[in-house]
N, C-alpha and C positions, 0 to 999 in steps of 0.2 A: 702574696699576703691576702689572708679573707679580711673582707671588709663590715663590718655591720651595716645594714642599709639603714642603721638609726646614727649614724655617724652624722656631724655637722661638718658641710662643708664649709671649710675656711681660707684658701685659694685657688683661683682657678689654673688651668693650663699657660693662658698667656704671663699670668702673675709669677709662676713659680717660673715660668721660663724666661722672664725679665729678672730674677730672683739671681738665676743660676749663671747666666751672662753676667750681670755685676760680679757674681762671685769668682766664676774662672778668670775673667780679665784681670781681676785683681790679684789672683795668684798668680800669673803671670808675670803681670807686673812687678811683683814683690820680689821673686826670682830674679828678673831680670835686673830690677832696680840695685838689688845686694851683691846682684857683678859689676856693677858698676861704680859703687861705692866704698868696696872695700875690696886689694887684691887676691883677700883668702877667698871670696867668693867667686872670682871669675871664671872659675871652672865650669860654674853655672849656666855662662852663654854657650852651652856645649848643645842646654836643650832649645839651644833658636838656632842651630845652625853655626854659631861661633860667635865673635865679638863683633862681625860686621854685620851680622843679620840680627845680632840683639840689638844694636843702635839703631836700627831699621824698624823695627817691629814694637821696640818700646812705647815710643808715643803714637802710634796707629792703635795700637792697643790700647793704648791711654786714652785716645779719643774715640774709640769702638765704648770703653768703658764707660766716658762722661755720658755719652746719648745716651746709653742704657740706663744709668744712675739716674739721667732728667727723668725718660719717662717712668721710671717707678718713683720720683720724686712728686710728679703731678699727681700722679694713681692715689697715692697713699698721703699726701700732703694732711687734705681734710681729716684724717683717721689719726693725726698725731699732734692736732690741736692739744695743748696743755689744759688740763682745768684743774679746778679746787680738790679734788680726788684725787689728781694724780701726784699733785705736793706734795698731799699726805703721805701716799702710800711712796714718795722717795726720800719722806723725813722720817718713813719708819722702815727704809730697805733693811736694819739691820734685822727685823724679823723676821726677813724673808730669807734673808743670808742663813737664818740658826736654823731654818727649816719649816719655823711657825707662821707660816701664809696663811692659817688659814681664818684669823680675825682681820686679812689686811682689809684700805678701802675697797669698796669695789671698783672691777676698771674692765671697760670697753674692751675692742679689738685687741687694741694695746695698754702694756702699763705705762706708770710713769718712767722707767727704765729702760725700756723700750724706746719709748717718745724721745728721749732725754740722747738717746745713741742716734735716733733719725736726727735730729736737729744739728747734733755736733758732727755728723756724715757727709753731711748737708754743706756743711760750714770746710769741712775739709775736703772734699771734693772739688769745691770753688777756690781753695786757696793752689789744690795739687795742682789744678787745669790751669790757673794763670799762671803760677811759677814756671808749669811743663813749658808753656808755650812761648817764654823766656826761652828756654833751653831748648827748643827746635831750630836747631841754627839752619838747618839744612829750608826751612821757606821763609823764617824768620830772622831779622837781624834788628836787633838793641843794642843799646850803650853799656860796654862792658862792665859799669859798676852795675847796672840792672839785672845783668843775667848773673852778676856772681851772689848778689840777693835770693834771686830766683834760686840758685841753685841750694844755695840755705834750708830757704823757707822749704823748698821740694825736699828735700832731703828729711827736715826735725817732721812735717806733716805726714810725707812717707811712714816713719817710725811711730808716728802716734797710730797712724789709723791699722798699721800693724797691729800694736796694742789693742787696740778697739776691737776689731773682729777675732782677736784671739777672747777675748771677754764677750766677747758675741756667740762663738762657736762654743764655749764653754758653757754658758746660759742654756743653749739651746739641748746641750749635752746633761747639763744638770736636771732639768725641768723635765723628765719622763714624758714623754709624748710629742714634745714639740717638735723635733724633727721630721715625724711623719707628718706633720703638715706642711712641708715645704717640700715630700716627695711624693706624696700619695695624694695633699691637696684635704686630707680632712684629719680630725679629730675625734675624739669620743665624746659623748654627752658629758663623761664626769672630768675629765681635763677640761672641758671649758666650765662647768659650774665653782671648780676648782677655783683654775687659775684667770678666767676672766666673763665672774658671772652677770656684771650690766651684760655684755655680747651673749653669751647664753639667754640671757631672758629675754631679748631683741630679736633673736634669730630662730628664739623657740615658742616665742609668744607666751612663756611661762613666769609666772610667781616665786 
């Protein structure tokens, strides 16, 4: 791909490469976790080696995934602070849904919608890691009504955060440009005046 050298860059190397470890662990994960939840999917531990190396690899994975999650949780913390702009522009997402962004508020590195999926990420991430580690029996042991909770909660937050990142890949697929910023690391001058012109006139020093 040619790149304009008037492109803005908007992640670096180690960011997208913290980006892209959350995101394979979690496909993984998901895989793995859907053989284990239901028997039409067991077929699935076929791609770990079978059903004993998926019970093996599941929560190493799951905790290869938590460290990764923290440190792009600290990285990017500061950047998804809520403000007054960003209510707005999620009390008016339906115009952004019809197509018409382009009177929304202005918003930073991130929008409100954005912000609003780190926070609940955040929130789910903490519930999948405690539940998991209920259900590591193999270094852990609990009181059987705990781990059958555990098992619950991991289960229904599994299925959300499914959700979540399918409405996340979906965004990123709808919004023309956004993806090559999380492969290539930049953006165009008019994708960011677009879609998030306070960060444009920060990073371009422009009016």
């Amino acid at each position: 791909m040619i790149r304009n050298p008037k492109d803005l860059q908007r992640y670096d190397a180690q960011e997208r490469a913290n980006h892209w470890l959350v995101g394979i662990c979690f496909i993984l994960l998901a895989l793995s976790g859907l053989a284990f939840f239901h028997p039409a999917f067991y077929p699935l531990t076929q791609l770990f080696g079978g059903g004993v190396w998926a019970r093996i690899l599941h929560p190493i994975i799951g905790a290869l995934m938590m460290i990764a999650f923290v440190v792009m949780f600290f990285r990017f913390r500061a950047l998804n602070q809520m403000t007054a702009a960003d209510k707005e522009w999620l009390s008016r997402v339906g115009e952004m849904i019809d197509g018409n962004d382009h009177n929304m508020p202005e918003q930073g590195k991130y929008n409100g919608g954005q912000k609003a999926m780190f926070w609940a990420m955040a929130l789910c991430m903490l519930l999948l890691f405690v539940s998991g580690i209920t259900l590591w029996r193999a270094y852990f042991s609990f009181p059987v009504d705990l781990v059958r909770l555990g098992a619950v909660v991991h289960a229904a937050i599994a299925a959300i955060m499914i959700a979540m990142i399918f409405v996340h890949v979906y965004a990123a697929l709808w919004v023309r440009g956004t993806v090559r910023a999380m492969v290539y690391g930049t953006v165009t001058r008019a994708w960011a005046k677009q879609h998030h012109r306070a960060w444009y006139r920060q990073v371009t020093g422009k009016s």
